[in-house]
C-alpha positions as CSV (number, residue, x, y, z in Angstrom):
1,X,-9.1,9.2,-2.3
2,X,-11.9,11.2,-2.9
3,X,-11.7,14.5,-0.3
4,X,-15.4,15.7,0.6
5,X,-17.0,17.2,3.6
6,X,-20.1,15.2,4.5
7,X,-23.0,17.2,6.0
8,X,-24.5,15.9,8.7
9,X,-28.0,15.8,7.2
10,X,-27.1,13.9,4.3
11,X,-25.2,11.1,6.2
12,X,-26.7,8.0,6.8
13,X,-24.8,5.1,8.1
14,X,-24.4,1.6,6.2
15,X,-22.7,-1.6,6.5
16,X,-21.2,-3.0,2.9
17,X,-19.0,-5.8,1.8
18,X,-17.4,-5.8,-1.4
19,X,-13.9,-6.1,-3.1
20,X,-11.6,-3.2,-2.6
21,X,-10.3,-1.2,-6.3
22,X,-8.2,0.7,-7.6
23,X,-9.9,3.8,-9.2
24,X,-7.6,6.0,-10.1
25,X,-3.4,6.5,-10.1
26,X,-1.2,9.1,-10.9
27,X,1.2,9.5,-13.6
28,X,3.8,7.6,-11.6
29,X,1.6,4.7,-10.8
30,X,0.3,6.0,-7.0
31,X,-2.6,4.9,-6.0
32,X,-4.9,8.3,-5.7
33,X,-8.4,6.7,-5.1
34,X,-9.9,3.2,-4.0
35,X,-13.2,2.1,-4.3
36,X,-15.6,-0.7,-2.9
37,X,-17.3,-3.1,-5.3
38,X,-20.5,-4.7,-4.0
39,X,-21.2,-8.2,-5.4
40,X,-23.8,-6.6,-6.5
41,X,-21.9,-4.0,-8.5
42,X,-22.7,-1.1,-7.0
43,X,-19.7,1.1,-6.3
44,X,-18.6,3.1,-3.2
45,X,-16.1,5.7,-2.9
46,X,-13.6,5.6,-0.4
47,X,-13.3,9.0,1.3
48,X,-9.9,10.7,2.1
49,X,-10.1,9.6,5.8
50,X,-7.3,7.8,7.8
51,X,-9.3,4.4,8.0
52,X,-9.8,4.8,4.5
53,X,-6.2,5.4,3.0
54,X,-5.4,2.0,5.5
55,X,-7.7,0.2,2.6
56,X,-4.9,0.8,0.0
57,X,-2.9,-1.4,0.9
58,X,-5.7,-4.3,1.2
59,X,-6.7,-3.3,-2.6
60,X,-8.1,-6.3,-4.6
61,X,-9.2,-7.9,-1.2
62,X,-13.1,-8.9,0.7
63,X,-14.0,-6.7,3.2
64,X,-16.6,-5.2,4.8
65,X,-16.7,-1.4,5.6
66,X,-19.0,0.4,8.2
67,X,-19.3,3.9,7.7
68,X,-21.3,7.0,6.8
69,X,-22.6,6.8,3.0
70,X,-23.7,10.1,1.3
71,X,-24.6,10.7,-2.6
72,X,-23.2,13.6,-3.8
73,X,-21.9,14.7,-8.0
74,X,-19.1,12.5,-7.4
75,X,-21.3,9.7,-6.4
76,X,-21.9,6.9,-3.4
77,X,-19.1,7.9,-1.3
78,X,-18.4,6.0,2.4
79,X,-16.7,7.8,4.5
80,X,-15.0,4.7,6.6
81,X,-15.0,4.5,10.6
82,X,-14.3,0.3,10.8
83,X,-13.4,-2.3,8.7
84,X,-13.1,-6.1,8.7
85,X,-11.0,-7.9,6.1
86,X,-12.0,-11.6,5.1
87,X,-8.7,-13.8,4.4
């Protein structure tokens, strides 16, 4: 999980669906960060949020994320307050 502090400003709130990633582990194999792939490739980070560390465990799955999106050096990041997932 990416951990940032969104400012309020920046926010603005968005509805994606994508496919759920793995971007990054630890030496052990731990999942660290997850991200969202859009269908049409763009690529959210999940923030370090509790919503968003419930997404590891539906990694390589649909769904669709509603949350507050902000750019930042680390990228697109979504910081996730609901989420649907499509079986």
């Amino acid at each position: 999980m990416i951990r940032t502090e969104m400012r309020k400003s920046r926010k603005i709130h968005e509805i994606v669906t994508g496919h759920i990633v793995v971007s990054a582990r630890d030496t052990d194999g731990s999942i660290l960060a997850i991200d969202l792939i859009t269908s049409n490739g763009k690529n959210y980070l999940i923030a370090d949020n509790p919503k968003g560390e419930q997404l590891i465990r539906h990694v390589g799955s649909k769904v669709t994320l509603h949350g507050d999106v902000e750019k930042n050096s680390f990228g697109t990041i979504i910081e996730v307050q609901e989420y649907e997932v499509f079986i």
